[in-house]
N, C-alpha and C positions, 0 to 999 in steps of 0.2 A: 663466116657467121656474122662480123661485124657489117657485113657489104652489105649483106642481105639487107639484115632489120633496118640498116641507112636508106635500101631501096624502097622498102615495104612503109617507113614512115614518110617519104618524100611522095611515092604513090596516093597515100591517104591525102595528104594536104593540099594536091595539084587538084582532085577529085573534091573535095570540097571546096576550091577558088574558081574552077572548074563552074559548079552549083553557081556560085553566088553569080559567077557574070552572067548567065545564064538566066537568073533572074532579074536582074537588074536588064535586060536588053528586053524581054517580053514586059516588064512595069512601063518602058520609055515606047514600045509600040502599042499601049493602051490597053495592058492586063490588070482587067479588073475596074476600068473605066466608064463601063455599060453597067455596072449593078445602081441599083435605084430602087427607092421604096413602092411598095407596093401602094394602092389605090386603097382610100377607105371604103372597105365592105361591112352593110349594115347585117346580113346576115349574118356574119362572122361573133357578132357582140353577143354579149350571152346577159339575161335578164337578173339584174338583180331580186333576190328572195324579197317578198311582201311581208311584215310584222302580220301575227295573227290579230284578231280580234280582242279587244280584254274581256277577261271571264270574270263572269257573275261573282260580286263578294259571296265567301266562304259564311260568313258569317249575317244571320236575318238580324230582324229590329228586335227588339229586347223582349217586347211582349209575345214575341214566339216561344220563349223558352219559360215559359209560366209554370207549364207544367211540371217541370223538375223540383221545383219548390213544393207543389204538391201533391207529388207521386215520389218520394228521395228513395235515391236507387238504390243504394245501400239497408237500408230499413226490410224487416221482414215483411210485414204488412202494409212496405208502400205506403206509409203513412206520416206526417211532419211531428217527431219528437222532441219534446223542449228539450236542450242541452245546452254546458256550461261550459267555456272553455278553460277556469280556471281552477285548479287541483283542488281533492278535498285538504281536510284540515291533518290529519296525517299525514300525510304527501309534504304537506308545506311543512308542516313544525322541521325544526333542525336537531341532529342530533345533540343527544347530551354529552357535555366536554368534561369525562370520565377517563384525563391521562395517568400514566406516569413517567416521572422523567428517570431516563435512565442514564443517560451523559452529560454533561454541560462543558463544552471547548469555548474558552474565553483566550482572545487573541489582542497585539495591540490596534490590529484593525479588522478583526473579526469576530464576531461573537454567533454563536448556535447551541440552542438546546436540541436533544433528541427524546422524542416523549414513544410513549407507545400505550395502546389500551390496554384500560387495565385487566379487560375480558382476555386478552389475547389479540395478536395479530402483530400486522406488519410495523417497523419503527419510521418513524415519520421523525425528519430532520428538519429546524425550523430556523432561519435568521431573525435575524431581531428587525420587525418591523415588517414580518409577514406571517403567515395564517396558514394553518397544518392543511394538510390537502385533507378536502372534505370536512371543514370546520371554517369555513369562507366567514362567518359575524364573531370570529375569534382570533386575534392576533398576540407576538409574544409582544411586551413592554422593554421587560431588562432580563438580562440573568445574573446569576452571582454566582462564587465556586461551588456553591452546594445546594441552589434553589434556581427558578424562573418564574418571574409573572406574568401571566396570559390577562388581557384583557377582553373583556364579552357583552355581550346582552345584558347579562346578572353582576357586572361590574368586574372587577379585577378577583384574580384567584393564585396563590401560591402554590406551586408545586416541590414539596419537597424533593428532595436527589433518594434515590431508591438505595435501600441498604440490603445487604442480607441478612434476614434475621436466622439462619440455623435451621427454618424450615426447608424441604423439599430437596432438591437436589439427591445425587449418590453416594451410599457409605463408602468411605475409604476403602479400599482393596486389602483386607487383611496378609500381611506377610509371615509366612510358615517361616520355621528355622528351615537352616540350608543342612542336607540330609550329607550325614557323613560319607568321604570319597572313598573309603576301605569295608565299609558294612560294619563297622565298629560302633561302639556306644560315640554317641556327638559328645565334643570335646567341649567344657564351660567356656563362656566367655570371659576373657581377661576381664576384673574390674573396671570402673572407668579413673580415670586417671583425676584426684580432688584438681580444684581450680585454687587460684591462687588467695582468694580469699578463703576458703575450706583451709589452705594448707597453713595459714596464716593465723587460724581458727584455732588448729589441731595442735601448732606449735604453744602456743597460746595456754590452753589446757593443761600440754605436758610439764610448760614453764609453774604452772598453779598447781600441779600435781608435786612437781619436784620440793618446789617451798612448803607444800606443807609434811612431806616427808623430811626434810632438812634446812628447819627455818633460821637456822643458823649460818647456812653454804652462802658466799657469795654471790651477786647479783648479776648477772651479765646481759648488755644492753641487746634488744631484738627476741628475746627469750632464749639464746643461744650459751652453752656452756662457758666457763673463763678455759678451759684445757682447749677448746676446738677453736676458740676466736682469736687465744693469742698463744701460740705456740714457739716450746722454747727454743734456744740457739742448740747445735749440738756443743755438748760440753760447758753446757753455763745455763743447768735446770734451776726455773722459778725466775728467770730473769726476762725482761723486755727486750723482744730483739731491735736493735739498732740496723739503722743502713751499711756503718761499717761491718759488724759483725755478720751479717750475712752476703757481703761481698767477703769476707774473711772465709765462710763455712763453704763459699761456692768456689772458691777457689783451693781449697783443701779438697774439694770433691774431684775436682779436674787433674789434681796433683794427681791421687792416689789413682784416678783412672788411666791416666799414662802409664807410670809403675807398672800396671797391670797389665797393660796392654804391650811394654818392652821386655816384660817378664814371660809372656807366652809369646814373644818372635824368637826370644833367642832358646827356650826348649826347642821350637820347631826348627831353626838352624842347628841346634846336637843332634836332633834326631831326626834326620831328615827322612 
């Protein structure tokens, strides 16, 4: 297999060196030494295209077209009617500057009112030192947080910032009590709870009630009892409790709760 393809590629190559001498022996005996340009033939040329002629202007002398003046094509009766090209006086007047302002954004490098008619319509946004659309001989001056000045034809105008006065708008959505979950009578509502000036009030009261039921009873500071503000030591009634004394009574308390507490492990060791 390898012989072969060694035959079959040495075959191709001897066959193309083969070509070449081949050509190279008919170039050296004058192949291709006889070719020569041909002779100039006038019949052979071919006639360049002629420019046409130029054509008559489109257009005549001026006194040709007289008649359009008077005969105007548009006109019913073909006849010349004086007209005017500049608007009547309605046309021209400019609207009347009938805002109101509804927001004022003042920034440290922006400022804008928003005004809107006062009929209705669209809100018209305005920077400061430009003119609402469709109000071109009206620009704003300044704004403030609660006003803007337009200036006009008719000189400057303040527009105050728009309130709600309580007219118009929807009544509040009345809310029904919530219907009891069992079909039972609905259950009252807890009181509300006094606030702390009410509770402050009430104490207040019962402290004025109390004196003049016992205007002899001791006085205790906040409107509050002398039993509930200073309460005695155990075993030493009517006296002021001390810091010893009541590290004395808390530790009496812890005492007996041991006691108590070694006094019922050892029934439950008898009586297992």
């Amino acid at each position: 297999m390898r012989l072969e393809s060694v035959r079959a590629g040495t075959a191709a190559i001897a066959a193309v060196a083969l070509w070449a001498l081949l050509v190279w022996v008919l170039g050296l005996a004058g192949l291709g030494g006889r070719v020569t340009p041909l002779d100039d033939d006038p019949t052979l040329l071919q006639a360049l295209p002629q420019a046409a002629d130029p054509a008559d202007a489109r257009l005549g002398p001026l006194p040709q077209y007289a008649a359009i003046g008077d005969r105007p094509l548009f006109a019913e009766d073909r006849r010349p009617h004086p007209f005017s090209l500049e608007g009547t006086e309605s046309e021209g007047a400019a609207p009347d500057f009938d805002m109101v302002l509804t927001s004022v954004l003042i920034t440290p490098s922006f400022e804008m009112a928003i005004v809107q008619p006062r009929d209705g319509g669209d809100a018209l946004r305005v920077r400061v030192g430009e003119a609402p659309r469709g109000f071109g001989n009206w620009s704003l001056r300044s704004v403030a947080p609660r006003s803007a000045v337009f200036a006009g034809p008719d000189g400057e105008q303040t527009l105050a910032l728009r309130v709600f006065d309580g007219q118009g708008g929807q009544a509040p959505t009345p809310m029904a009590p919530p219907p009891p979950s069992d079909g039972g009578p609905a259950l009252p509502l807890p009181p509300p709870r006094p606030s702390v000036g009410q509770a402050q009030a009430q104490a207040q009261a019962q402290e004025a009630a109390r004196r003049a039921a016992a205007p002899d009873a001791p006085v205790a500071q906040n409107g509050a009892s002398p039993q509930t503000d200073s309460p005695a030591v155990e075993g030493e009634p009517g006296t002021d409790p001390t810091p010893a004394s009541q590290a004395e009574a808390i530790r009496r308390r812890i005492e007996a709760r041991r006691a108590r507490l070694r006094a019922e492990q050892a029934t439950q060791q008898q009586n297992p």
